[in-house]
DSSP file (Angstrom, degrees, kcal/mol; ACC not computed):
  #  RESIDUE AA STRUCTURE BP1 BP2  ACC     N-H-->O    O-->H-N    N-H-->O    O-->H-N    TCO  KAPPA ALPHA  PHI   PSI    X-CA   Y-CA   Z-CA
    1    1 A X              0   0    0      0, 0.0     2,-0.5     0, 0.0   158,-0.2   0.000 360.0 360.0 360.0 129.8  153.5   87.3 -144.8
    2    2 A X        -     0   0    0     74,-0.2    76,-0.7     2,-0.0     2,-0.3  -0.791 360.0-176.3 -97.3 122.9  156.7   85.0 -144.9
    3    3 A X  E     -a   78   0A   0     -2,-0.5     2,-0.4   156,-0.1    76,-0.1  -0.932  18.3-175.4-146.3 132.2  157.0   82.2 -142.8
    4    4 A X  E     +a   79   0A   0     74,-1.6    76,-1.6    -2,-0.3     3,-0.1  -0.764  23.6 156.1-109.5 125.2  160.0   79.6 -142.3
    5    5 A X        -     0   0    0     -2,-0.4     2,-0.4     1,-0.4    -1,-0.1   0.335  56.3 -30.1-130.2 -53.8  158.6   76.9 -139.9
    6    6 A X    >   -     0   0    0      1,-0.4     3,-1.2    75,-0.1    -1,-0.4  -0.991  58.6 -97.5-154.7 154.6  160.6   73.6 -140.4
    7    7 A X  G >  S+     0   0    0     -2,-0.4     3,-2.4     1,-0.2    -1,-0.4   0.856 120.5  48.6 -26.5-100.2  162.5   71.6 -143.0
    8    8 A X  G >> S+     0   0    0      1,-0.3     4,-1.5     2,-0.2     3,-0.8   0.476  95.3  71.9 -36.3 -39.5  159.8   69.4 -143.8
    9    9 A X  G <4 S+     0   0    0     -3,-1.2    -1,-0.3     1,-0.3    -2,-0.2   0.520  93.8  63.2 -81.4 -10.0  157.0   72.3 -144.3
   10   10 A X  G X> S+     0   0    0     -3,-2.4     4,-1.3    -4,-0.4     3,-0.8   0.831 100.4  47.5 -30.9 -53.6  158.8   73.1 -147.4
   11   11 A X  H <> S+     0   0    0     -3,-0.8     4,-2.5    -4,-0.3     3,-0.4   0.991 115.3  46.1 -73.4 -45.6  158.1   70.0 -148.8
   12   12 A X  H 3< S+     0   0    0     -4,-1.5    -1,-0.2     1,-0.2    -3,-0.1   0.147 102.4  60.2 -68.9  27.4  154.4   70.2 -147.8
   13   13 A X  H <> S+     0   0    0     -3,-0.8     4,-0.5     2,-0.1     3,-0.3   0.523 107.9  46.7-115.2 -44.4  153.6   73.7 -148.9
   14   14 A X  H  < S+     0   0    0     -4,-1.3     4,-0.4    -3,-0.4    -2,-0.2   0.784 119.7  45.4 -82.5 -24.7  154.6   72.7 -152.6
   15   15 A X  T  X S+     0   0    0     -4,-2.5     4,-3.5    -5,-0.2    -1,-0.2   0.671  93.0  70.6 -81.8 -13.9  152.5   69.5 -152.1
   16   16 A X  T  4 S+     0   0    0     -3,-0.3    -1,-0.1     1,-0.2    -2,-0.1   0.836  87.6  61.1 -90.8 -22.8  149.7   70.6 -150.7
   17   17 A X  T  < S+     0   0    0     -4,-0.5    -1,-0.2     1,-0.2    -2,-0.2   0.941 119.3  38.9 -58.2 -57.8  148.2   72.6 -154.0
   18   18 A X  T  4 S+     0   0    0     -4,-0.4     2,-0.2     2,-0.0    -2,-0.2   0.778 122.6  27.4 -63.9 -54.5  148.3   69.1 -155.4
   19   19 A X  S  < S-     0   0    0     -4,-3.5     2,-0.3     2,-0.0     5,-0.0  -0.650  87.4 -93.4-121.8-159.5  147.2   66.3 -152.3
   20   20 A X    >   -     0   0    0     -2,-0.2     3,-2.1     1,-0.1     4,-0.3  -0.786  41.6 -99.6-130.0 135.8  145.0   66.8 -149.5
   21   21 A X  T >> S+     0   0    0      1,-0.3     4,-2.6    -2,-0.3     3,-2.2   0.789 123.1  67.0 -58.6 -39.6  146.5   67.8 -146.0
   22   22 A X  H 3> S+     0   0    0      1,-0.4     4,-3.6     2,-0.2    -1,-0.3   0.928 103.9  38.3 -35.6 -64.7  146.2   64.2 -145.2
   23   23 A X  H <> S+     0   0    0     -3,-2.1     4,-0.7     2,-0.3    -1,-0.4   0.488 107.4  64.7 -70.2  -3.7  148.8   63.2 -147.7
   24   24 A X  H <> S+     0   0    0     -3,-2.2     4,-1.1    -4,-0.3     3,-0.4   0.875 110.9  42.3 -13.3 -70.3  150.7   66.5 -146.6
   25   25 A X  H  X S+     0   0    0     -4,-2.6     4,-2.3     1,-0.3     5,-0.3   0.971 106.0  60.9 -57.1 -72.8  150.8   64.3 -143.2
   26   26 A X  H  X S+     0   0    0     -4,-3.6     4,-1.9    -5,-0.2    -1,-0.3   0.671 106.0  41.3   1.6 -82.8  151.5   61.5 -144.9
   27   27 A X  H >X S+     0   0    0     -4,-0.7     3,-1.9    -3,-0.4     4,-0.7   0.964 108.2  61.7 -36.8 -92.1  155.2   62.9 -146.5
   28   28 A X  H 3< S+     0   0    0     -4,-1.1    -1,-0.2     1,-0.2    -2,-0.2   0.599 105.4  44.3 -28.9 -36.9  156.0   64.3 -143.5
   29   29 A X  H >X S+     0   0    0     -4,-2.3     4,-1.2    -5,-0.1     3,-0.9   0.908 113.4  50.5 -31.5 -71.0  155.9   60.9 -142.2
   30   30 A X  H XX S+     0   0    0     -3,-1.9     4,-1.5    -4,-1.9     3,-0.8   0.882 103.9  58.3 -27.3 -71.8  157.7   59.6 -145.0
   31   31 A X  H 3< S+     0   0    0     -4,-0.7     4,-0.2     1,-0.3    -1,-0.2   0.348 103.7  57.7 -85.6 -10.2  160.3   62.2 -144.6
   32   32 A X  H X> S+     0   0    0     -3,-0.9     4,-3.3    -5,-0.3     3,-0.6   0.786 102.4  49.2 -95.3 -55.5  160.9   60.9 -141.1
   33   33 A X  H <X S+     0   0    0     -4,-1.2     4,-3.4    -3,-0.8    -2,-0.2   0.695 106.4  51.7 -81.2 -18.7  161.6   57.9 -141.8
   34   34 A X  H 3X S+     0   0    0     -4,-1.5     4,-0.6     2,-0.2    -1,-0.3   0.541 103.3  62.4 -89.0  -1.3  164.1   58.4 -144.4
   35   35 A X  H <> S+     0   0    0     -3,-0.6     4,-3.2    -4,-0.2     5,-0.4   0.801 109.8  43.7 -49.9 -56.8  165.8   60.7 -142.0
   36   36 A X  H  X S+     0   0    0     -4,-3.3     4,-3.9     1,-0.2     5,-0.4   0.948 112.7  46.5 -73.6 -37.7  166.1   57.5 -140.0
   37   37 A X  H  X>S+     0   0    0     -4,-3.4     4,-2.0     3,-0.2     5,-1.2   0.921 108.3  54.3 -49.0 -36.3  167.2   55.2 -142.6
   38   38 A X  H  X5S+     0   0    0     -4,-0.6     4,-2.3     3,-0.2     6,-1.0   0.974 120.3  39.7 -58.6 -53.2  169.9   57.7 -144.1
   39   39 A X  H  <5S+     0   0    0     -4,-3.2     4,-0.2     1,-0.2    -2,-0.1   0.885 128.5  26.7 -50.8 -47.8  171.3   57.7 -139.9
   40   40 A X  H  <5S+     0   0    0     -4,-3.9    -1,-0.2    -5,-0.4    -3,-0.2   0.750 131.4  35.0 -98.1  -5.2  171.0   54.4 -138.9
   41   41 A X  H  <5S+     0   0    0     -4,-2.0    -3,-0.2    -3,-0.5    -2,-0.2   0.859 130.9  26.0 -87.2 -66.5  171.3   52.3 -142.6
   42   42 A X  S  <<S-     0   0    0     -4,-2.3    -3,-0.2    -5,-1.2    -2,-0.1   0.110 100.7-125.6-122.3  29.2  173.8   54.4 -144.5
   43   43 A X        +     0   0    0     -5,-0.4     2,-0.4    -6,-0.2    -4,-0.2   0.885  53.9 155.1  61.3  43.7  175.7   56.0 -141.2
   44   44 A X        -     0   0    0     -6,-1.0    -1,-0.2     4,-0.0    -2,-0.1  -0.876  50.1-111.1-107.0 163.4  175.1   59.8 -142.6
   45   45 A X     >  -     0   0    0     -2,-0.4     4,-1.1     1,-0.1     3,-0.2  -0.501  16.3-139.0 -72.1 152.6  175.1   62.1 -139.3
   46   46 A X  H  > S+     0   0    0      1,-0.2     4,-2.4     2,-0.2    -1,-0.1   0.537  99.5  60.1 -86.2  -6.5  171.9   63.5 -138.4
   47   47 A X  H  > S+     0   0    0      2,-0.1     4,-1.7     1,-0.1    -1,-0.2   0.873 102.8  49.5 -89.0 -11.1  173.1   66.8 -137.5
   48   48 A X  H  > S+     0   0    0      2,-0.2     4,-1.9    -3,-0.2     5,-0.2   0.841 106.4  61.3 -83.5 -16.6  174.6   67.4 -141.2
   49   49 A X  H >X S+     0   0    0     -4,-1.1     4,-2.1     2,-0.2     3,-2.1   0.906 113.9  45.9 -39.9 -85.5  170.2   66.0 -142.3
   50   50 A X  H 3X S+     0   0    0     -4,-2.4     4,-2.0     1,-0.3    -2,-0.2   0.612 112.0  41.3  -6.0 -56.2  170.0   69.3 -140.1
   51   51 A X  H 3X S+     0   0    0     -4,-1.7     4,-2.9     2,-0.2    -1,-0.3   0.888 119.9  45.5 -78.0 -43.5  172.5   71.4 -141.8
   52   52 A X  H <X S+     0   0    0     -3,-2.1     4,-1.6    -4,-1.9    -2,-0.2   0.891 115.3  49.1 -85.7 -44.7  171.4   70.2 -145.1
   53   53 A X  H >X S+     0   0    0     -4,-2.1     3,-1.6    -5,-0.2     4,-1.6   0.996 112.1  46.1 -58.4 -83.0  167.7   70.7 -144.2
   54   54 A X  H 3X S+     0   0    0     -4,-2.0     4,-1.4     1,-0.3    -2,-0.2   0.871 107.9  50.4 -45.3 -49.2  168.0   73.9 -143.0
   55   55 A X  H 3< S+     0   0    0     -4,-2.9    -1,-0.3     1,-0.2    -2,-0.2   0.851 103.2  66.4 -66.5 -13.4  170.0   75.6 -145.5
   56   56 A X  H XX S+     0   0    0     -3,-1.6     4,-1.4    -4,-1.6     3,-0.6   0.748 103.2  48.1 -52.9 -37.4  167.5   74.1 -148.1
   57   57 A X  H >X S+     0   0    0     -4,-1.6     3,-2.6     1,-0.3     2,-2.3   0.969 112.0  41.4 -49.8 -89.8  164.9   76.3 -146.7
   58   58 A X  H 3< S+     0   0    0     -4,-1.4    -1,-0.3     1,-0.3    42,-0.2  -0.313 108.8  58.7 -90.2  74.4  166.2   79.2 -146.5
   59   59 A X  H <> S+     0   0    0     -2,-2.3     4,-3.0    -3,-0.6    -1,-0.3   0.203 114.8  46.5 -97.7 -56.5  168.1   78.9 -150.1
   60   60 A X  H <X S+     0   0    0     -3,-2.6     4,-4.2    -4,-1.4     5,-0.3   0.967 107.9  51.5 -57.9 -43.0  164.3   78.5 -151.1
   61   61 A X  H >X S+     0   0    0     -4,-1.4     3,-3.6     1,-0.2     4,-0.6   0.828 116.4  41.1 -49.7 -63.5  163.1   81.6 -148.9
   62   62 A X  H >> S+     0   0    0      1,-0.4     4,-1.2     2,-0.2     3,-0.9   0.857 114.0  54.7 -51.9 -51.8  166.1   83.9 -150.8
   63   63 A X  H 3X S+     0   0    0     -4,-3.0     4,-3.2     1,-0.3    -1,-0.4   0.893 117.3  32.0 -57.0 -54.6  165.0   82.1 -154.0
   64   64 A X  H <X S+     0   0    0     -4,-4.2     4,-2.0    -3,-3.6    -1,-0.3   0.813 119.5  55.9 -85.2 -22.9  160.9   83.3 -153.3
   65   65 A X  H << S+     0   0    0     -3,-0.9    -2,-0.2    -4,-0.6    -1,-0.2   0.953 106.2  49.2 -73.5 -50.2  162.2   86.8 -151.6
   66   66 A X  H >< S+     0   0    0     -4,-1.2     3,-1.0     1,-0.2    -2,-0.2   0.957 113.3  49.0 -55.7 -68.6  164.4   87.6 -155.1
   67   67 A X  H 3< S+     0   0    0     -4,-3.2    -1,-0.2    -5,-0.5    -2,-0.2   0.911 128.0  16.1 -62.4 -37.8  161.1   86.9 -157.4
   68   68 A X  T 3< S+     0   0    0     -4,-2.0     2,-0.3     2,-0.1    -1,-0.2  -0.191 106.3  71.9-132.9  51.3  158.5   89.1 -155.3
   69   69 A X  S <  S-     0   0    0     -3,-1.0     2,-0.2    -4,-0.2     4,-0.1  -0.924  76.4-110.9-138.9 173.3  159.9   91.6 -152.9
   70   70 A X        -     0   0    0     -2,-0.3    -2,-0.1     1,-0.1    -3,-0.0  -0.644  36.8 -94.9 -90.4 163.7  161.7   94.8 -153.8
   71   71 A X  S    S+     0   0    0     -2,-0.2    38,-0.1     1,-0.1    -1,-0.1  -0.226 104.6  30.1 -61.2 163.6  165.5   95.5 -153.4
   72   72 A X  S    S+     0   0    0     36,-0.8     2,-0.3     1,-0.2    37,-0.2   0.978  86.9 149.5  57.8  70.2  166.8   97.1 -150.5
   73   73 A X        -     0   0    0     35,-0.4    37,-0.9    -4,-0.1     2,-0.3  -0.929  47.6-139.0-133.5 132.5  164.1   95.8 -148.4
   74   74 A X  E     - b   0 110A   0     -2,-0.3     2,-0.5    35,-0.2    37,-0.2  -0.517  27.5-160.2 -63.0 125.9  164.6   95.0 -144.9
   75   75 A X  E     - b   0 111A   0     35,-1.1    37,-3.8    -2,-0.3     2,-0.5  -0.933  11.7-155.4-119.6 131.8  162.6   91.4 -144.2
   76   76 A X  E     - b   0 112A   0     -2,-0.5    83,-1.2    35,-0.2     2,-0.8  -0.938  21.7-177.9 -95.8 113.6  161.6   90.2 -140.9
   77   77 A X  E     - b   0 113A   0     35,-2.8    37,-0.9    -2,-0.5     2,-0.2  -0.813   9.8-150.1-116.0 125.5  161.5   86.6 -141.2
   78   78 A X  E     -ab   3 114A   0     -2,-0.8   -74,-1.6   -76,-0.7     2,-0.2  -0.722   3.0-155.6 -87.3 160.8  160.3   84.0 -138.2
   79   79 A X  E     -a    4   0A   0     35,-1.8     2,-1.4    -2,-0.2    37,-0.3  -0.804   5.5-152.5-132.7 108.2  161.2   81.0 -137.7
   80   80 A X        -     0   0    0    -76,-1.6     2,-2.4    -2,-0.2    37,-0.1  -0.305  10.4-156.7 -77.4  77.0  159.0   78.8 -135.8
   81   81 A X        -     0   0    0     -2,-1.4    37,-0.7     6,-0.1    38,-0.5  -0.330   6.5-169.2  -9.9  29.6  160.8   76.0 -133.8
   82   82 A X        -     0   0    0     -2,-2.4    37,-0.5     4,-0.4    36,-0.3   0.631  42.4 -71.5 -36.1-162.5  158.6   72.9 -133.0
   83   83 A X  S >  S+     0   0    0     35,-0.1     3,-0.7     3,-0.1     4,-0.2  -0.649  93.6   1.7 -96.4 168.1  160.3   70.1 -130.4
   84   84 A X  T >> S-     0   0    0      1,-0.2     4,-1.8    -2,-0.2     3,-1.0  -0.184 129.7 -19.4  70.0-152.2  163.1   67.8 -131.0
   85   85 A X  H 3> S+     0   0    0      1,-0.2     4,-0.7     2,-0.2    -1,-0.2   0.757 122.9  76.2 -93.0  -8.8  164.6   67.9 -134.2
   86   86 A X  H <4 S+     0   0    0     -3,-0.7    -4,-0.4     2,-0.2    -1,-0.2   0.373 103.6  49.3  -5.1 -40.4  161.9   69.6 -136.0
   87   87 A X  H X> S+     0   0    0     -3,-1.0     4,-2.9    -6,-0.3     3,-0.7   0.740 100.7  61.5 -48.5 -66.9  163.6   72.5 -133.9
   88   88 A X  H 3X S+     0   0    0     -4,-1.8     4,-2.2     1,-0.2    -2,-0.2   0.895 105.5  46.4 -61.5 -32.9  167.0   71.8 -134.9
   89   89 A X  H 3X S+     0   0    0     -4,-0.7     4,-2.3     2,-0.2    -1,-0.2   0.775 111.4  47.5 -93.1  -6.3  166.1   72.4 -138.3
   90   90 A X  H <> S+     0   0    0     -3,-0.7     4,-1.9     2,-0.2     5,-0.2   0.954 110.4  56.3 -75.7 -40.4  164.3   75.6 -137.7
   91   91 A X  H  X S+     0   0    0     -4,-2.9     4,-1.7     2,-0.2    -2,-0.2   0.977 114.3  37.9 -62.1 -74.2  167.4   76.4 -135.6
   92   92 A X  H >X S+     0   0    0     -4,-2.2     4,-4.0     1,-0.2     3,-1.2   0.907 113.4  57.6 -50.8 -48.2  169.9   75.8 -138.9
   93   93 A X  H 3X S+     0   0    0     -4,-2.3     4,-2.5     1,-0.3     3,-0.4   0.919 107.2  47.4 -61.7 -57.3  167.3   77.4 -141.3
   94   94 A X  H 3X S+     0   0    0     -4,-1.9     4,-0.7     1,-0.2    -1,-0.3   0.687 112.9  46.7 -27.3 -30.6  167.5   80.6 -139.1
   95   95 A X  H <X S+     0   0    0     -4,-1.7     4,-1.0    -3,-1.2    -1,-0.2   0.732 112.9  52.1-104.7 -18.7  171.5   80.7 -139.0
   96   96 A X  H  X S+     0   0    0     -4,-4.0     4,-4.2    -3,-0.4    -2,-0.2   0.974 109.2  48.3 -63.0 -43.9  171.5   80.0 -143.0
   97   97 A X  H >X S+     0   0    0     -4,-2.5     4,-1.5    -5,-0.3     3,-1.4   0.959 115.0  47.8 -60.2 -79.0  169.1   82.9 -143.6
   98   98 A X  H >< S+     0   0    0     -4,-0.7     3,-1.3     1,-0.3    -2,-0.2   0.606 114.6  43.6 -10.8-118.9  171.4   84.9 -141.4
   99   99 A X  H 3< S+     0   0    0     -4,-1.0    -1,-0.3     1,-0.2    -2,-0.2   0.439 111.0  53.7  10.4 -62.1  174.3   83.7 -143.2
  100  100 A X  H X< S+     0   0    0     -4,-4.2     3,-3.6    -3,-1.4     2,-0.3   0.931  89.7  99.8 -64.7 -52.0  172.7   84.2 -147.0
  101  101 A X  T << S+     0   0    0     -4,-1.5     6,-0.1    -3,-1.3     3,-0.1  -0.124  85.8  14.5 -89.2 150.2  171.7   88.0 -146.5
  102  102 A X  T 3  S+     0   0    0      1,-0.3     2,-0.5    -2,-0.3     5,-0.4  -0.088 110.8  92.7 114.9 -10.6  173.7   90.7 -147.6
  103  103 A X  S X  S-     0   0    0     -3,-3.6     3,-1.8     3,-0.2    -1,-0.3  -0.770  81.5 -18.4-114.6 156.1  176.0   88.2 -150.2
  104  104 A X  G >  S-     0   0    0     -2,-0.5     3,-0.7     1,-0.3     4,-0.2  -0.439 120.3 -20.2  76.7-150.3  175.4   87.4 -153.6
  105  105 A X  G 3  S+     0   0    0      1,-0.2    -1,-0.3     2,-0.1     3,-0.2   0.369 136.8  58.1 -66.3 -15.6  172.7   87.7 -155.3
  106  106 A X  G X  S+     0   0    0     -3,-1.8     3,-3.9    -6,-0.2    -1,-0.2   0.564  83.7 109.8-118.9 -22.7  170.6   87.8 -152.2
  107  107 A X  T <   +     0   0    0     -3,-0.7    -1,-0.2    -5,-0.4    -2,-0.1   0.776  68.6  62.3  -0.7 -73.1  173.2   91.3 -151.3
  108  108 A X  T 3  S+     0   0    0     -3,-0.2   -36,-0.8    -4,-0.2   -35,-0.4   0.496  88.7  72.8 -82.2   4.7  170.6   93.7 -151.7
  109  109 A X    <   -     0   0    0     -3,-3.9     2,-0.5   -37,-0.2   -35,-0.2  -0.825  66.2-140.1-114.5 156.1  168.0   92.7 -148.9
  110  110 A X  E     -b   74   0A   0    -37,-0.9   -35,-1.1    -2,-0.3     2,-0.5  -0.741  23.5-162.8-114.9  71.0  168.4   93.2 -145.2
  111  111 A X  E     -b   75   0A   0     -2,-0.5     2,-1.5   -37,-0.2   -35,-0.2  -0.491   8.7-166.1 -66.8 101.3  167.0   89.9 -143.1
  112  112 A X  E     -b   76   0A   0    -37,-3.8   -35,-2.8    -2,-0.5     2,-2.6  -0.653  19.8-150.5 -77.2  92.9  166.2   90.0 -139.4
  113  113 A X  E     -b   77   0A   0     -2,-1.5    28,-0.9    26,-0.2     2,-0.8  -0.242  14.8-168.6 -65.8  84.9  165.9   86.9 -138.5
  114  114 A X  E     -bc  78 141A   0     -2,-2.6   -35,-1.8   -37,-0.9     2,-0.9  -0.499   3.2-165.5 -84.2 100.7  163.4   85.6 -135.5
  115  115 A X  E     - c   0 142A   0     26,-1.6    28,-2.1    -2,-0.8     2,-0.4  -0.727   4.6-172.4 -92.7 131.2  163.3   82.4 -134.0
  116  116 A X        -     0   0    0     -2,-0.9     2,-0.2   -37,-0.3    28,-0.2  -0.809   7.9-160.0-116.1 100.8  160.5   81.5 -132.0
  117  117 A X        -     0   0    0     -2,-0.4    28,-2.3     2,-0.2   -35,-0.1  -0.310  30.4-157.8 -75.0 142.4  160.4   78.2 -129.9
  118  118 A X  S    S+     0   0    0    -37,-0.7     2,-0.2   -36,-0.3    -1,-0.2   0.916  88.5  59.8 -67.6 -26.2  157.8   76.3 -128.5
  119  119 A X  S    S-     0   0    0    -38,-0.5     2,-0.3   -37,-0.5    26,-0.3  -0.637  95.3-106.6 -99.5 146.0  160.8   74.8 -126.1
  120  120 A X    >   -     0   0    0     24,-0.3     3,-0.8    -2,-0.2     4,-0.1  -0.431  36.7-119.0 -35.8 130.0  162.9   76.4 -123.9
  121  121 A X  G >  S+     0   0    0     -2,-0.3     3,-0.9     1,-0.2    12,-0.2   0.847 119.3  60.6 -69.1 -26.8  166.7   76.3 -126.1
  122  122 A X  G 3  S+     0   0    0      1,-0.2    -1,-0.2    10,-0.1     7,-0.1   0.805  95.2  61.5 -83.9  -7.0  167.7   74.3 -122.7
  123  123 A X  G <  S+     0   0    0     -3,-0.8    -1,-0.2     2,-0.0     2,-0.2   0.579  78.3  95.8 -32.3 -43.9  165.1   71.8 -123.6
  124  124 A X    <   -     0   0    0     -3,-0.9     2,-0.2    -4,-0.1   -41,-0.0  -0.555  58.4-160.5-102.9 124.7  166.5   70.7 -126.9
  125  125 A X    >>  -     0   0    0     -2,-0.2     3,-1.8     4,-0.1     4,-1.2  -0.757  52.4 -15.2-111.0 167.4  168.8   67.2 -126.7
  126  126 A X  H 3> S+     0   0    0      1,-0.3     4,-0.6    -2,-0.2    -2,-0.0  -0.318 129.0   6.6  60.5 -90.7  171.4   66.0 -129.3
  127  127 A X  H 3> S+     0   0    0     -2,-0.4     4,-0.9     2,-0.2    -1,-0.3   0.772 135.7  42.2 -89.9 -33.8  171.4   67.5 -132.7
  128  128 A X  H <> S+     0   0    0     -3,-1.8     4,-0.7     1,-0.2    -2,-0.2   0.901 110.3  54.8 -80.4 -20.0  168.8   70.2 -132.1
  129  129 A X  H  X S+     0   0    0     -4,-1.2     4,-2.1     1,-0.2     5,-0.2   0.823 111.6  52.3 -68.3 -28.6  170.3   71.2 -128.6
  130  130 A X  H  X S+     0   0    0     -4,-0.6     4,-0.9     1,-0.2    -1,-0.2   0.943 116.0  36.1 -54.5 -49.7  173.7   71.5 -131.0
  131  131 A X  H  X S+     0   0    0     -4,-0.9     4,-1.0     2,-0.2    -2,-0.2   0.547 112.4  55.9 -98.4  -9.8  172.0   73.9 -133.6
  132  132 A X  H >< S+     0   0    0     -4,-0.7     3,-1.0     2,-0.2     4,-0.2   0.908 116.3  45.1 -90.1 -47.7  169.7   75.9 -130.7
  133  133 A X  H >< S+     0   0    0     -4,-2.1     3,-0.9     1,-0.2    -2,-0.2   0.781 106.2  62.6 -49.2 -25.8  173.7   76.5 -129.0
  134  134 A X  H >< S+     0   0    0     -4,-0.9     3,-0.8     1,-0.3    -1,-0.2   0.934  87.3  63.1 -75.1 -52.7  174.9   77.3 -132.3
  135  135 A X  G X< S+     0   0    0     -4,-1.0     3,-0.9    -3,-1.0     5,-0.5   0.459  81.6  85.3 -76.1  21.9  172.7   80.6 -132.9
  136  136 A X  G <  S+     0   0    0     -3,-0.9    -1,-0.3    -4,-0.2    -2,-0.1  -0.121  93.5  51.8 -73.5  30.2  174.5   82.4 -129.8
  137  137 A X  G <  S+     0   0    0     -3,-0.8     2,-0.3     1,-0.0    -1,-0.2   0.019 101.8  54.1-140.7  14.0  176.9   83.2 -132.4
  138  138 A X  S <  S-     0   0    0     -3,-0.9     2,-1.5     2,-0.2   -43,-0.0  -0.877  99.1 -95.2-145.5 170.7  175.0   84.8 -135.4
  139  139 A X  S    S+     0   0    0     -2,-0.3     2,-0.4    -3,-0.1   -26,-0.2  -0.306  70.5 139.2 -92.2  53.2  172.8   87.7 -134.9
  140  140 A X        -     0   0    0     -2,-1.5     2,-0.5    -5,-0.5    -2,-0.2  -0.808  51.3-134.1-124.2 138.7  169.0   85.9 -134.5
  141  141 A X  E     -c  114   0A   0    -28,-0.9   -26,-1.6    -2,-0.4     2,-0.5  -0.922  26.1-148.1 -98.1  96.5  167.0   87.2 -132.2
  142  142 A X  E     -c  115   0A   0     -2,-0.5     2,-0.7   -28,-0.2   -26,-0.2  -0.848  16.1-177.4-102.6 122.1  165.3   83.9 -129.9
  143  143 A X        -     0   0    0    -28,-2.1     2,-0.2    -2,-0.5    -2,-0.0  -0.832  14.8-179.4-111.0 106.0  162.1   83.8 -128.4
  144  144 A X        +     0   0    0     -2,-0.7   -24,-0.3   -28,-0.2     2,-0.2  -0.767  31.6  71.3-127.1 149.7  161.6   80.5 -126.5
  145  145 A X  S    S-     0   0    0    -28,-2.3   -26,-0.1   -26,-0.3    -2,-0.0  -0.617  82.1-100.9 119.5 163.8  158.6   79.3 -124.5
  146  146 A X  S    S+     0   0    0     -2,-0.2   -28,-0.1     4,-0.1   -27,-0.1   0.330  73.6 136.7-109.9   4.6  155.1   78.1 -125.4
  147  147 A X    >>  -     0   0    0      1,-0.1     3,-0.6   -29,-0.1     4,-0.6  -0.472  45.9-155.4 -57.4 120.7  153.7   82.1 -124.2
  148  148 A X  H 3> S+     0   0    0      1,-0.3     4,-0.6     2,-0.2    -1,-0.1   0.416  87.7  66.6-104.8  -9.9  151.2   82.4 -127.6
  149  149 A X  H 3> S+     0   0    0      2,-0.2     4,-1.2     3,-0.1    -1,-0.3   0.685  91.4  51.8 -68.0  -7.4  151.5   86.1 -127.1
  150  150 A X  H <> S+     0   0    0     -3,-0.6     4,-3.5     2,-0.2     3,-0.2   0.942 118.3  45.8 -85.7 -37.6  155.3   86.2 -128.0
  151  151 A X  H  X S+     0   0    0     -4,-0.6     4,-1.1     1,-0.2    -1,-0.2   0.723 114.1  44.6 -48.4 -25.9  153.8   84.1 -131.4
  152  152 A X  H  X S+     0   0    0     -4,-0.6     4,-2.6     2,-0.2    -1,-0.2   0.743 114.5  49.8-100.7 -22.9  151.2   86.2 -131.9
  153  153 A X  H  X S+     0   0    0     -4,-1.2     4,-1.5    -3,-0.2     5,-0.2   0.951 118.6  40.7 -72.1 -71.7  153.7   89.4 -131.4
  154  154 A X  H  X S+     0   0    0     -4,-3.5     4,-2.5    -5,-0.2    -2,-0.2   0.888 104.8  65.4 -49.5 -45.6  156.2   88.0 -133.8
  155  155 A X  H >< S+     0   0    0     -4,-1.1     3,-0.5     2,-0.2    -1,-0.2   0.978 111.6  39.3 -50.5 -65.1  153.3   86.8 -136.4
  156  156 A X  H 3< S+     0   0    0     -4,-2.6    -1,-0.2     1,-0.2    -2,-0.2   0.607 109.8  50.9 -90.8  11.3  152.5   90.6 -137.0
  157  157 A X  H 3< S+     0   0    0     -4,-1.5    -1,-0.2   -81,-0.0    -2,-0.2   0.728  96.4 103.8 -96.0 -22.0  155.6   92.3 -137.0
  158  158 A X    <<        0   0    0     -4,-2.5   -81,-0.1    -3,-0.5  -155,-0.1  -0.087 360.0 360.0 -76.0 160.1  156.8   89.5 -139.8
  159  159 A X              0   0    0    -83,-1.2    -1,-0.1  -158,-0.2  -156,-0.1   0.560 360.0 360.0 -63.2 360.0  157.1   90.0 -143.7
């Protein structure tokens, strides 16, 4: 089963074979706060953190889909949405994946993309509320609201 949940759950999925969910928490901490130094120290915008975050994901998913899936395979992929900007990056990672399949190297798989938010898309302020407006214009399929059947619906139809 493939699951995209948030920028940050990259980094602790490759960390966690190594430290102990605690230090998982940890990073993610970490990772927060160098979000806010890059914004408010060295004036970089927080929706291109977003942009940059999210297509980093799903670079990685094509990257893990290419080593163990077959060609020509249609992928259902969620992407689970937390609040805040945690959201917004699920929101970018969803419109990259979108984006990535059918070109390149990545050509020969067929991606449905699903986003499922805990929030309501009208919910969302600044950067994420930017990136939740943004997928009305790429072909993702959003299911928003905290309703744990629509999760649980989504959970088994994904790859």
């Amino acid at each position: 089963m493939m699951w995209v949940r948030l920028a940050e759950a990259a980094a602790v999925c490759a960390c966690q074979r190594f430290w102990s969910w605690n230090d998982s928490m940890k990073l993610i901490a970490n990772l927060a706060a160098f979000d806010l130094e890059a914004i408010e120290e060295l004036g970089i915008a927080g929706l291109l953190l977003m942009e940059n975050a999210g297509r980093a994901v799903a670079s990685a998913v094509c990257q893990w889909v290419r080593q163990n899936e077959p060609m020509n395979r249609e992928l259902n992929v969620v992407v689970l949405c937390g609040p805040g900007n945690n959201g917004g990056d699920g929101f970018a990672c969803a419109r990259h994946l979108t984006m990535l399949a059918g070109q390149g190297a990545f050509a020969p798989y067929h991606i449905h993309s699903r986003v499922l938010s805990v929030n309501d898309l009208d919910d969302y302020t600044g950067d994420a509320a930017t990136n939740a407006a943004l997928l009305a214009h790429y072909p993702v399929r959003v299911l928003a609201g905290p309703a744990i059947e629509l999760l649980e619906k989504c959970v088994a139809e994904a790859d």
